[in-house]
C-alpha positions as CSV (number, residue, x, y, z in Angstrom):
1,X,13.7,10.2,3.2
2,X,11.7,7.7,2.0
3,X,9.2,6.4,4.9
4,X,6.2,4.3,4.6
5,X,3.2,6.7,3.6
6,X,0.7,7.2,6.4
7,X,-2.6,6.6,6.1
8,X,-3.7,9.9,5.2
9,X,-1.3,9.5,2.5
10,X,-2.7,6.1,1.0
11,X,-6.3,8.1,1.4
12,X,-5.1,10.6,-1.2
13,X,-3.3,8.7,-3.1
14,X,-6.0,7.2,-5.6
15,X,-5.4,6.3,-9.0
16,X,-1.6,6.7,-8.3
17,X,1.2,4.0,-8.4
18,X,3.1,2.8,-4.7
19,X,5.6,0.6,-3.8
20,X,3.8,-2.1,-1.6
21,X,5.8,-4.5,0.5
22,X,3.8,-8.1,2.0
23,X,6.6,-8.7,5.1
24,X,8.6,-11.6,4.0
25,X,6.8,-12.5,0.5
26,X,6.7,-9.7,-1.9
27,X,7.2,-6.3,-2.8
28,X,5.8,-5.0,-6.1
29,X,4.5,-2.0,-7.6
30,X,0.7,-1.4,-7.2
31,X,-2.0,1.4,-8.5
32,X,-4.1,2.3,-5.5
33,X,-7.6,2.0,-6.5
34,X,-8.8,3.4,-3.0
35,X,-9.1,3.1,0.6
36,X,-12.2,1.5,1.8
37,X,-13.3,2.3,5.1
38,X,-17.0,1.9,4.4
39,X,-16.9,-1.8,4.1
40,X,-16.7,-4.2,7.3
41,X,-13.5,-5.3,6.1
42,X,-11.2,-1.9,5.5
43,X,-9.4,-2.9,2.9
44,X,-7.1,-1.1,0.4
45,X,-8.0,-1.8,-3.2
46,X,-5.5,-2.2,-6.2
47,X,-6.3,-1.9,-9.8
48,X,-4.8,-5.1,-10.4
49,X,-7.8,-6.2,-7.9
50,X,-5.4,-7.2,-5.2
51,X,-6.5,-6.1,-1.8
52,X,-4.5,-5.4,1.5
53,X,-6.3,-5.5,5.2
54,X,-6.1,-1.6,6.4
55,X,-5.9,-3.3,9.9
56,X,-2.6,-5.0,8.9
57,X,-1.0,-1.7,7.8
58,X,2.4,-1.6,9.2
59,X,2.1,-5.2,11.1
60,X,2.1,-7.1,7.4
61,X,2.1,-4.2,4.7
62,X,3.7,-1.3,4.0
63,X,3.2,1.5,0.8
64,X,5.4,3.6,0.1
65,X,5.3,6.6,-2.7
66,X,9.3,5.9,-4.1
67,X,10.7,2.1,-4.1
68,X,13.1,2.6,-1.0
69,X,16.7,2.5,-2.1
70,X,17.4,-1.7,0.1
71,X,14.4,-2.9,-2.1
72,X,16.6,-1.5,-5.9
73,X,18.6,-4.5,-7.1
């Protein structure tokens, strides 16, 4: 089963690729830079430098450790 990572997961995850999904714009592979709690913000960091809002987590966002199988074209 491949369900969205929790955030415990994404908090261990650093330095290792996911499968991200924006709701209705993209879906991409991303390398988690790290989860940022410290900041006003909490934000999740990419190496590409591409952010997503840890308040938004599973409203806008979603990461997931293996592309799920409806996202494989």
């Amino acid at each position: 089963v491949n369900a969205p990572l929790t955030l415990d997961d994404l908090r261990r995850m650093d330095g290792e690729p996911v499968w991200v999904v924006v709701l209705d714009f993209s879906a991409e592979w991303r390398i988690l830079e790290c989860v940022d709690t410290r900041s006003q913000e909490k934000t999740v960091l990419f190496r590409d430098g591409s952010h997503e809002p840890l308040t938004e987590y599973g409203k806008e966002w979603l990461a997931y450790r293996h592309k799920p199988k409806e996202q494989i074209e």
